[in-house]
N, C-alpha and C positions, 0 to 999 in steps of 0.2 A: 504494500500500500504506500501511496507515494505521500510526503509530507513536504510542508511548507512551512519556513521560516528565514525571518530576516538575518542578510549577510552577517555575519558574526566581524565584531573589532576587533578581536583578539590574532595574534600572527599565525598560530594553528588553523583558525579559521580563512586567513589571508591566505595562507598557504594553500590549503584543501582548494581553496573557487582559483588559485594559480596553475596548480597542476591540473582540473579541469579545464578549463580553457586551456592549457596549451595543446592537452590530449584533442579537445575538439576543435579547435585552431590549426592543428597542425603546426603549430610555434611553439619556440622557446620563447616567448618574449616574457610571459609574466612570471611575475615574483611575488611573493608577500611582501617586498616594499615595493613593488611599482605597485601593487593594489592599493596598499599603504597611501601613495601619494595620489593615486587619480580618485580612488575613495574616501578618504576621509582628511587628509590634507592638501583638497583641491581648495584652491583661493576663492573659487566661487561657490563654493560650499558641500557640506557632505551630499555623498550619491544614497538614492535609495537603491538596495539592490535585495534581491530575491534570491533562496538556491532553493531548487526542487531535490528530495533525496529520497533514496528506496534503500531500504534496508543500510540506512546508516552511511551512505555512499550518494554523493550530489554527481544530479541525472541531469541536472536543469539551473540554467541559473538567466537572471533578466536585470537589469540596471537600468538607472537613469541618472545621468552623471550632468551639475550645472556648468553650465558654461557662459561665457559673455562673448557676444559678435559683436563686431566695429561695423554697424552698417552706414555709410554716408556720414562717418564720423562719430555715430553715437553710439555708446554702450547700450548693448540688447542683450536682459538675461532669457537664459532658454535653457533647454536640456539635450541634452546627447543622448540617444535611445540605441 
């Protein structure tokens, strides 16, 4: 049965949503600190994020990271999905 809870702070938790994503990525690129930094020491503020998990193991996972656009000169906050 699949469950749902919010991304975990903790580096364990950073760690577990890095090594998925990279499995479904096909990339090395994440880490528990680049998660660190684009989640929750992003300047424009923390991400909401999601992991789906089956039997203790994240199957699934969904973010919304903020962000700010320069359009026409002006700062626009927005989210990254």
């Amino acid at each position: 049965m699949l469950t749902y809870h919010s991304q975990g702070e903790d580096t364990q938790s950073l760690e577990s949503t890095a090594v998925f994503l990279n499995r479904v990525m096909k990339k090395q690129h994440f880490s528990s600190g680049y998660m660190k930094w684009q989640y929750l020491d992003n300047p424009a503020g923390k991400a909401i994020a999601i992991c789906a998990y089956d039997k203790g193991s994240i199957v699934g996972h969904y973010a919304a990271q903020p962000i700010i656009s320069r359009i026409d000169g002006a700062e626009i906050p927005g989210l990254f999905i």
